[in-house]
N, C-alpha and C positions, 0 to 999 in steps of 0.2 A: 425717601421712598426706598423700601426694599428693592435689591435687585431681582430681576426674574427667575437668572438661574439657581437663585437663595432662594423661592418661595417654589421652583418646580422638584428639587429635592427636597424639601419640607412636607410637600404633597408625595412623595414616595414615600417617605418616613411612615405620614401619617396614613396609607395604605398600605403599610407595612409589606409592601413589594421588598424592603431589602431584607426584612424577616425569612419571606418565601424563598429569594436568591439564597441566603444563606444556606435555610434548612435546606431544600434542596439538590444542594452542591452538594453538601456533605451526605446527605442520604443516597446521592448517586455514587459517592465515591465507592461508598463501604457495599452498595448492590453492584457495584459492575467485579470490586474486588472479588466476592464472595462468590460469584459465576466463573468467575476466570477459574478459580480453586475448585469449585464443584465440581461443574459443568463437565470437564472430562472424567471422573470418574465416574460418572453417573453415564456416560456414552451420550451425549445429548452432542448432534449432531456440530461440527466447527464453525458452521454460520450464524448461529444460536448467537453467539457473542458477538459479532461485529453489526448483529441487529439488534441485540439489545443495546448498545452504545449508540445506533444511528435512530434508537425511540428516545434515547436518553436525551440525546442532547437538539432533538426537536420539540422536546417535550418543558426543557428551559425557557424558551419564548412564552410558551403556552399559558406555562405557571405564570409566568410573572401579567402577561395579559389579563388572565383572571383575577392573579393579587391585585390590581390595577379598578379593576372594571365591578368587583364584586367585596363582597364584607360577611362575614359568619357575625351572626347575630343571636339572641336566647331565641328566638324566631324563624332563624334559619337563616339560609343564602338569598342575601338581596342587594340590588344593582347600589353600588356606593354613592350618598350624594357626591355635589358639588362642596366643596371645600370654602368657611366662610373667613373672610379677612383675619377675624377675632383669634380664628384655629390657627390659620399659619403665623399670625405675629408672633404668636403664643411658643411655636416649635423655634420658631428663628430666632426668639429670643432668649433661646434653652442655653445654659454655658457649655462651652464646646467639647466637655467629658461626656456629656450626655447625646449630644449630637454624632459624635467621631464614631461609635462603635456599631450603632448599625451601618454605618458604610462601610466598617472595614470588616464586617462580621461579611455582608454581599459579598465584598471584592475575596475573601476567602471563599467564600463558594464558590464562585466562577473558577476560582483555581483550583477546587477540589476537582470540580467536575471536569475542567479540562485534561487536567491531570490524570486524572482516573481515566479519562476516553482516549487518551493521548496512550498513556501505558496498556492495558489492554490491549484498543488496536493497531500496536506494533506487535506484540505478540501472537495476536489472530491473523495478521500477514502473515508471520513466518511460518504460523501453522500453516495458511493456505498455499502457500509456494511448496509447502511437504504435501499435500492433499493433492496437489494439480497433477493432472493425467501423469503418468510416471517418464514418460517420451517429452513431453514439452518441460519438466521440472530435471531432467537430465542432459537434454538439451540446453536449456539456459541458465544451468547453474556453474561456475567455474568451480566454488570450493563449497563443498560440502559441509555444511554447518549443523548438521544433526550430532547425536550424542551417538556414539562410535564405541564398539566393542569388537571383541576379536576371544573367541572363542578356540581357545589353545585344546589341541588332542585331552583327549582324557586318558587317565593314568589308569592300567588296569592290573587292581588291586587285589584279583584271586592268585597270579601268580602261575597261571597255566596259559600256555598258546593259545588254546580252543575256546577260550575265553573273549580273548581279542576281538574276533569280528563283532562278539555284539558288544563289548564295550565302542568299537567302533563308531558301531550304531548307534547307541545312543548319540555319543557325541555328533554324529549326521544328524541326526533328530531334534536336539534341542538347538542346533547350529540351523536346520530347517523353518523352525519355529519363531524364530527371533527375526528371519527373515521376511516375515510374513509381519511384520511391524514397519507399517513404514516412515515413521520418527525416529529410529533408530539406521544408524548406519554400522552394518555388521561386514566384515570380511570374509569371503567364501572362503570353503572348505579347502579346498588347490592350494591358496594361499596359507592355512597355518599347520598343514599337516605337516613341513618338515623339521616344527616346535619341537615332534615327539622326541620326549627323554633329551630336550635340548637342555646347556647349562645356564644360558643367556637370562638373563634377570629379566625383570617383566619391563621396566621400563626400557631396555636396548629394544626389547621385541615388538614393543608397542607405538614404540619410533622406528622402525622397520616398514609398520606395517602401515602407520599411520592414524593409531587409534588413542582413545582420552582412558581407556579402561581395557583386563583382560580378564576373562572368566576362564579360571581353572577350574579339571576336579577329577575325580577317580569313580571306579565302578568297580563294585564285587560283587560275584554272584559263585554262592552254594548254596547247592542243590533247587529248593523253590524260593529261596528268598533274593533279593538283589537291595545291596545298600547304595546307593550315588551321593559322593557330598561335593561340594561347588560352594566354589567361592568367589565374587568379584570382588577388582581390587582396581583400586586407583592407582592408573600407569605415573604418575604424575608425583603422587604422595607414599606409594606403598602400602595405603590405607586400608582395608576389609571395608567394602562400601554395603556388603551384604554377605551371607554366608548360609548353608542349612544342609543338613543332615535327612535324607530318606531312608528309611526300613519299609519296604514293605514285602506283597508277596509277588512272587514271581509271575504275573500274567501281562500280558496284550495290554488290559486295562490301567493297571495300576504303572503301565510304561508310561504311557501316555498321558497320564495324567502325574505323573513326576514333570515331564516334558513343559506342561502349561503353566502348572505352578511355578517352576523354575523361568521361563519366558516371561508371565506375568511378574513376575517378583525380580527380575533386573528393569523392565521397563517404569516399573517402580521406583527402583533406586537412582533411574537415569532421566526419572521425569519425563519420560516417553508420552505421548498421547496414545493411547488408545481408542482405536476406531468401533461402534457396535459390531462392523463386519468381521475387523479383527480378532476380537473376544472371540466370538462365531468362530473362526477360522481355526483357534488355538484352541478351542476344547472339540473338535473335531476329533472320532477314534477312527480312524482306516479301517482298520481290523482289531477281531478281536482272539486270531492265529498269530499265537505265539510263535508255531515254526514258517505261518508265511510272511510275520515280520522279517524274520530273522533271515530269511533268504532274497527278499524284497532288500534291504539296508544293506546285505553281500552283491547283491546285482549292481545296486548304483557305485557301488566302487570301481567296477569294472565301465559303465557307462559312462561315466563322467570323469573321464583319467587325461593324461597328457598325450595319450595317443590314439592314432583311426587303425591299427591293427584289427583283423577280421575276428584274433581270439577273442576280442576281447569282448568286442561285440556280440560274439557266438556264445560269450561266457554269460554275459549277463542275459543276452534271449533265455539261455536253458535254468539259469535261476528263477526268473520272473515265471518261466510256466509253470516251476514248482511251488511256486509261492502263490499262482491262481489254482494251482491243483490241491492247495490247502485249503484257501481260499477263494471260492468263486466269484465272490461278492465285492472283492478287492481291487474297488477303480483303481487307484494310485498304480497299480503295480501292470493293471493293460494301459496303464496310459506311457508308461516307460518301455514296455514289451513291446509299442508301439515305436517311439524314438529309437530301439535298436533295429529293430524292424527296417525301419525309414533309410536309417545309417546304413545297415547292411547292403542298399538299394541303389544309393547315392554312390558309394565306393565303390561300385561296381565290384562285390563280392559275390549279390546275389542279383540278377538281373529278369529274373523268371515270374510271370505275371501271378504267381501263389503270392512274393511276400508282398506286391500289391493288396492285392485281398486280406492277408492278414496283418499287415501295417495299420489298413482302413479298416478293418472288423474290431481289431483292438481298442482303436481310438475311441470308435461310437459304440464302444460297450461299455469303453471307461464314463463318458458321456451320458449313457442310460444309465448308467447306477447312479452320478453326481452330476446334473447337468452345468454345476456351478464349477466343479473343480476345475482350479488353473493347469494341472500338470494337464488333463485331458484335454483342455484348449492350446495347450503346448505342443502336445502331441499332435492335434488337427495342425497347428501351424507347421511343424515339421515336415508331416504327409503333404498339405501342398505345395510347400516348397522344393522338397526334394525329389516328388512326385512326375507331379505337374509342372511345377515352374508358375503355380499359380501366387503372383508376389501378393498381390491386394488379399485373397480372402487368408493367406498366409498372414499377412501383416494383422490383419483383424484378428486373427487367434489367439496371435503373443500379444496383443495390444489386451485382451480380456485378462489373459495368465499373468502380464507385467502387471496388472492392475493392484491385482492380490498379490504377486510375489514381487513387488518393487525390489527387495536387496538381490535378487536373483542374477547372478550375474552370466549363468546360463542359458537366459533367455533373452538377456542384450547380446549375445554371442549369436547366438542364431537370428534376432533380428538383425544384427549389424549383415552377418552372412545374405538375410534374401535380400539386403538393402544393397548390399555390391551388386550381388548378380544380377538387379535389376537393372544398375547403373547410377545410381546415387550413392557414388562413392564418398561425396561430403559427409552423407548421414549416415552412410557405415563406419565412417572415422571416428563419428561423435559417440556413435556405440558402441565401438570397440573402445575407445579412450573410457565409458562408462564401465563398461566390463572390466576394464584393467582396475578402477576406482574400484567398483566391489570386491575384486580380487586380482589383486595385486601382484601375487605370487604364482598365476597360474600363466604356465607358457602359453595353454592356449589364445587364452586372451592376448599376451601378448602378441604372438605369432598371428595371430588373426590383423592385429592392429599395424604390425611390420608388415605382413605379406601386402596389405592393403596399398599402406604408403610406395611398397614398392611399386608396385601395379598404376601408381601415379606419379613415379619417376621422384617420387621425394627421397630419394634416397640417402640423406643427410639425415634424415627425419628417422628415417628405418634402421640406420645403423647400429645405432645403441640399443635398439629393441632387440635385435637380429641378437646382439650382444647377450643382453637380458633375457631371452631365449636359452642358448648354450648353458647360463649360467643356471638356469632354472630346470633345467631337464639335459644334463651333459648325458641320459642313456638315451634319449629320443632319436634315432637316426636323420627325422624331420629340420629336428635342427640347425644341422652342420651341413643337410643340402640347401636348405633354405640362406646359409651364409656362404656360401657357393655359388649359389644363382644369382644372390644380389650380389657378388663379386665380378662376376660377369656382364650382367645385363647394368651396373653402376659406371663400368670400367674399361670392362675387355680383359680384365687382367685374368689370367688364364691360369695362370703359376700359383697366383694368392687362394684362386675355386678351389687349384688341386690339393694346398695347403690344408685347408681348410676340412677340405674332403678328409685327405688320410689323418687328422687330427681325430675325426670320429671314428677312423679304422683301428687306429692305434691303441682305440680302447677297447674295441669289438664291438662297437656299434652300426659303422657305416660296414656294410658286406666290401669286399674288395669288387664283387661282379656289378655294382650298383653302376644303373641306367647314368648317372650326373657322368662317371669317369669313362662312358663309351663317348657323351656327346663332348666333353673336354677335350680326348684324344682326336676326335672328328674335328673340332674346329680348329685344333694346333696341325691339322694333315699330318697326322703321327698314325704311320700305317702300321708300324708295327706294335703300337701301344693299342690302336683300332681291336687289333688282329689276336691279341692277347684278352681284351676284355673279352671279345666273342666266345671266346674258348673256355673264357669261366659264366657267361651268362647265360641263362635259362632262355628258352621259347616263349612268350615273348621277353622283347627287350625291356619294353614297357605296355604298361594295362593300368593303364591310371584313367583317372575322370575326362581328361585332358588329351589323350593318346593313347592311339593302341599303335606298337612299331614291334611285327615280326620279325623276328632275326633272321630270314632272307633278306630284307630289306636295309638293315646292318650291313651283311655279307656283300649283299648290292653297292653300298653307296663305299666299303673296302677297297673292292676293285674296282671302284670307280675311279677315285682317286689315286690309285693303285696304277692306272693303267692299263688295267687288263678289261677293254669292253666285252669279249664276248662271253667271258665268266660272270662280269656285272649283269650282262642280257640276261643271262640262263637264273641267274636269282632274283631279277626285277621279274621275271616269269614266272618264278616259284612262289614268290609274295604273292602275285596275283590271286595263282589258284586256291592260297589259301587265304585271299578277303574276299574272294567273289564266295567261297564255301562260308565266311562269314557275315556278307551281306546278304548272302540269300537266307539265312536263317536268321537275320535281326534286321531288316532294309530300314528299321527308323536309328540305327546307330549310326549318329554323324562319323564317329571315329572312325568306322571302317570305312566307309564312301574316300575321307581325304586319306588313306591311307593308299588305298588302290588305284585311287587316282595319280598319287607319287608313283607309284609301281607303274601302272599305266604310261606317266612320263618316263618314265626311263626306258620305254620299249618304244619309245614316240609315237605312240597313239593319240595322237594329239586329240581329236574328238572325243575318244572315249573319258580319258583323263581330264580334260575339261569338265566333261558331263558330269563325272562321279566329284569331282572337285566343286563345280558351282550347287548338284545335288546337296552335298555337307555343309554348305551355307544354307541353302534353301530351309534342314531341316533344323538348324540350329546357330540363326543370324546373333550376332550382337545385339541387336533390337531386343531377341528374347532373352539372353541370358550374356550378359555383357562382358562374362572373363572366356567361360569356354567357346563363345560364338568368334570372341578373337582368334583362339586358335586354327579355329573353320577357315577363316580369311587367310590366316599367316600360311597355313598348307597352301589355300587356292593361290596365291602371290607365289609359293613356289614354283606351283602346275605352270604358270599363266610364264612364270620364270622361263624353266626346263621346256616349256616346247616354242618358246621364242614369242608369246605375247606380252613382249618387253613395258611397252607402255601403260599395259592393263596391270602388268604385276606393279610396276610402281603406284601407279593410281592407288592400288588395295595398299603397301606401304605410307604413302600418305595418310589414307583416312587413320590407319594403326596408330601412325606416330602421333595423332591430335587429340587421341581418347586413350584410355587406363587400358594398356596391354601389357603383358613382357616381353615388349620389345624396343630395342633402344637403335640410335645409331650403332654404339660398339659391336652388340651383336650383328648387325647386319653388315661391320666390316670384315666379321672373322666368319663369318657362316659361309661353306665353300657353298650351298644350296643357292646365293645370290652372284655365283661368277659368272653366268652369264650376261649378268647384268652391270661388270666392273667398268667398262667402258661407257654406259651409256648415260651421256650425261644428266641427263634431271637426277640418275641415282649416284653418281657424282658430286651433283647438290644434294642431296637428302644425305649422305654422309657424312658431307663436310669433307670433302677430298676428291 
């Protein structure tokens, strides 16, 4: 008697089920191949493939049930008999060269077909982890596995000055462009500008920078014509991975389309996917003004730099109106006239309800000409941030702009910013450590990333940032007070701030009158170093985001510890008169309320001082904005100090030291503003001594 499982394979044989196994393996193999290969250049959406594999290989059962169930006949398709003894004896008694190969012809199919769906969708993952919202694929990624370029200054090849800014530009432009790819990983502009005219071989700069490839290339332009030639090169091999030559003629149009060819044509060479959006996004023309490109591309040098100076701000507003005043029609360039707008607001340069209006007029003009364009959703996130303090519809704006400009590392900078000040300082970490990823080389990001960690007492963490700051911007004055403060607020150490400080002086960077060397002398009770800064400092002491401190109130807290009360009286009275003339003409400025309320206490008005002090929380708690609302409290903790509400000033001390301030024990050992409260013990406990 034949065995069973000898006459149930013989019956597949003879239904030629291992036929269909076969062929079908193999014709799945070479269809999922062939897709894989297509399918992105043809823009055919990234889930195309991971659904064609999941028809594929439901569709193996399917076949083989029918090969099973059914038989093609000169007649057509009809249901297969039953199989008669005589057949299968017949198959099983076949010699075993004849039998062996359709089973092993099957057992290759299955392995094509697995193979094929196996290969594939590992590849359609990876795609999808680069597709996924740009916040949750930057958030859960630790190393960046996309194909990496870095886009070195372009060389500019007329050999005149006047030349430079728009070879500049270009190079912002096709550095813009490649951004806007998100399979590629490109290094912001911050980071390779200090390449230009460098001697450094491609591969030191590309292990600098952290990239697999670098695109050089040069620009000349006489008279109406402009040539650009670009070259990528393999950091790795020194290889030309692609290279091309343009002549054309000197217009708007013919920039811009150098620009997309050139982007198109490394994503090319780097095996990049391109999105249908993408394509879209890179043959986009802004304009078609020659002179409001070319003044648009000089604004964002000034916008986007290492520092929050007012010129610069100022510089890039008055470009950008010239560049609308060529151009009307030119979103891009109100949606930037807006961020400086916003900037100028923030910094408390301009405070006056005009650049409200035209910050917000800008934005939704840029908006009305493109309602898709990311800058112009960039721009609305800025205005509610900086505005209103609105985080959520804030967040929504850069979360559209991230969407399209993933390599942006300007716009993880600014989300990470409304993500502190709301108080999710984890997810400003991750965005700032993102920001640093895209650009590497740009202090801001770094600085953004340090100042954070400070503010969360990681100050092991923030050192080498703090570091990598100085190195990256030694003219920045931000710098060297930023390693000053965290010398302090990590330490106490007062000597190492000062260091630090005249390190930046020594170069002409830090002013000698700067605000950091008044409160350094202040907490060493160096009356005579006090007494010296005043004499070189300006009215006010400071007018930052954070504080506004007249220099009566300087003068004040001199003779205070000086000795001399009734001189300190007469200046804790002169400060008055001039924040009550400033709260009456701005009553929503927290700054001034906790300023005059110090003034206030130093005349022991106790009620009044209170009042104006608990007022500067009231209009700007931590709840709402979680770095400057500390400062609201750290003033009311002095008021509450200074007129003898000892318990309540520690109370507000407490809650500081448990959430992201800048404030530490050490400073509250050396701050004379807490001797009233040297003795009393719970503050005793809270500083460890």
């Amino acid at each position: 008697m034949i065995p069973r499982y000898r006459t149930f394979f013989a019956e597949l044989k003879r239904r030629h089920v291992f036929k269909v196994a076969a062929v079908y393996g193999a014709t799945a193999f070479v269809v999922l191949q062939v897709a894989d290969i297509i399918f992105p250049s043809l823009g055919v959406p990234a889930w195309a493939i991971p659904l064609i594999v999941a028809l594929t290989l439901v569709g193996f059962p399917l076949a083989l049930v029918l090969a099973w169930a059914f038989e093609m006949t000169p007649a057509g398709v009809r249901r297969e008999d039953p199989a008669t003894s005589v057949e299968l004896n017949a198959i099983v008694a076949q010699p075993r060269r004849q039998r062996w190969p359709a089973g092993v012809l099957a057992l290759l199919g299955i392995v094509l077909l697995v193979a094929g769906a196996w290969w594939v969708g590992r590849e359609s993952r990876g795609a999808g982890v680069e597709a996924m919202a740009p916040e949750v694929a930057a958030a859960g990624s630790q190393e960046d596995q996309r194909p990496s370029v870095a886009v070195l200054p372009f060389a500019n090849l007329s050999g005149d000055a006047e030349t430079q800014p728009f070879t500049d530009g270009i190079h912002d432009d096709v550095l813009t462009q490649l951004t806007k790819i998100g399979s590629l990983k490109v290094i912001s502009r911050t980071s390779v500008l200090e390449y230009r005219e460098t001697t450094k071989k491609v591969g030191e700069i590309a292990d600098e920078l952290g990239v697999a490839t670098v695109l050089e290339g040069g620009v000349q332009r006489a008279g109406d014509q402009v040539r650009i030639n670009v070259q990528l090169i393999d950091a790795g091999t020194d290889e030309h991975l692609w290279a091309e030559r343009y002549n054309r003629d000197l217009t708007a149009a013919n920039i811009f389309a150098i620009q997309t060819e050139i982007a198109e044509a490394i994503a090319g060479a780097l095996q990049a996917r391109l999105t249908p959006e993408e394509r879209e996004s890179l043959a986009e023309r802004p304009t078609e003004s020659l002179e409001a490109y070319e003044n648009y591309r000089r604004a964002l040098s000034f916008l986007f730099t290492a520092g929050y100076q007012e010129s610069l701000f100022r510089t890039a507003e008055s470009l950008l109106s010239r560049a609308i005043a060529a151009d009307s029609s030119f979103a891009e360039a109100y949606a930037h006239l807006s961020i400086a707008r916003s900037n100028l607001y923030w910094f408390h340069y301009d405070r006056s309800p005009e650049i409200r209006a035209a910050a917000l007029a800008a934005a939704e003009r840029a908006l009305e000409l493109d309602p898709d364009l990311p800058e112009a959703h960039h721009a609305l996130g800025e205005f509610y941030y900086r505005f209103d303090l609105d985080y959520e519809r804030a967040m929504a704006e850069l979360s559209l702009a991230e969407r399209a400009r993933p390599g942006s590392g300007e716009i993880q900078e600014v989300a990470g910013a409304v993500l502190r000040r709301k108080g999710d300082f984890e997810g400003a970490v991750e965005r700032f450590r993102r920001a640093v990823e895209l650009n590497p080389r740009s202090p801001l990001a770094q600085y953004s990333l340090g100042e954070t960690l400070s503010l969360m007492r990681r100050f092991d963490e923030a050192a080498p940032i703090i570091e990598r700051v100085v190195e990256l911007a030694p003219e920045q004055p931000t710098a060297y007070v930023f390693r000053a403060s965290n010398a302090v607020l990590s330490s106490g150490d007062l000597a190492a701030a000062r260091r630090y400080l005249d390190a930046g002086r020594n170069l002409g960077v830090v002013p000698a009158r700067d605000w950091m060397y008044f409160e350094i002398a202040h907490y060493e009770r160096d009356v005579p170093a006090m007494r010296r800064q005043l004499e070189l400092a300006e009215d006010p002491l400071d007018d930052s985001q954070f504080q506004y401190v007249p220099k009566a109130l300087g003068q004040a807290w001199l003779n205070e510890l000086g000795g001399d009360e009734q001189v300190a009286g007469a200046y804790y009275d002169s400060a008055r008169v001039q924040l009550e003339a400033r709260v009456a003409d701005d009553p929503e400025d927290p700054r001034y309320h906790s300023a005059l309320g110090l003034a206030l206490a130093g005349l022991d008005r106790t009620a009044d001082a209170v009042r104006e002090g608990e007022r500067a929380v009231e209009i700007m708690p931590p709840e709402r904005e979680a770095w400057r609302g500390t400062s609201r409290v750290h003033d009311l903790a002095k008021i509450y100090a200074a007129v003898g509400r000892h318990d309540d000033a520690v109370d507000l001390l407490q809650g500081l030291l448990r959430r992201p301030a800048p404030i530490t024990e050490h400073l509250l050992r050396i701050d004379p503003a807490w001797d009233p409260l040297r003795s009393h013990p719970r503050f005793v406990a809270l500083v460890g001594r």
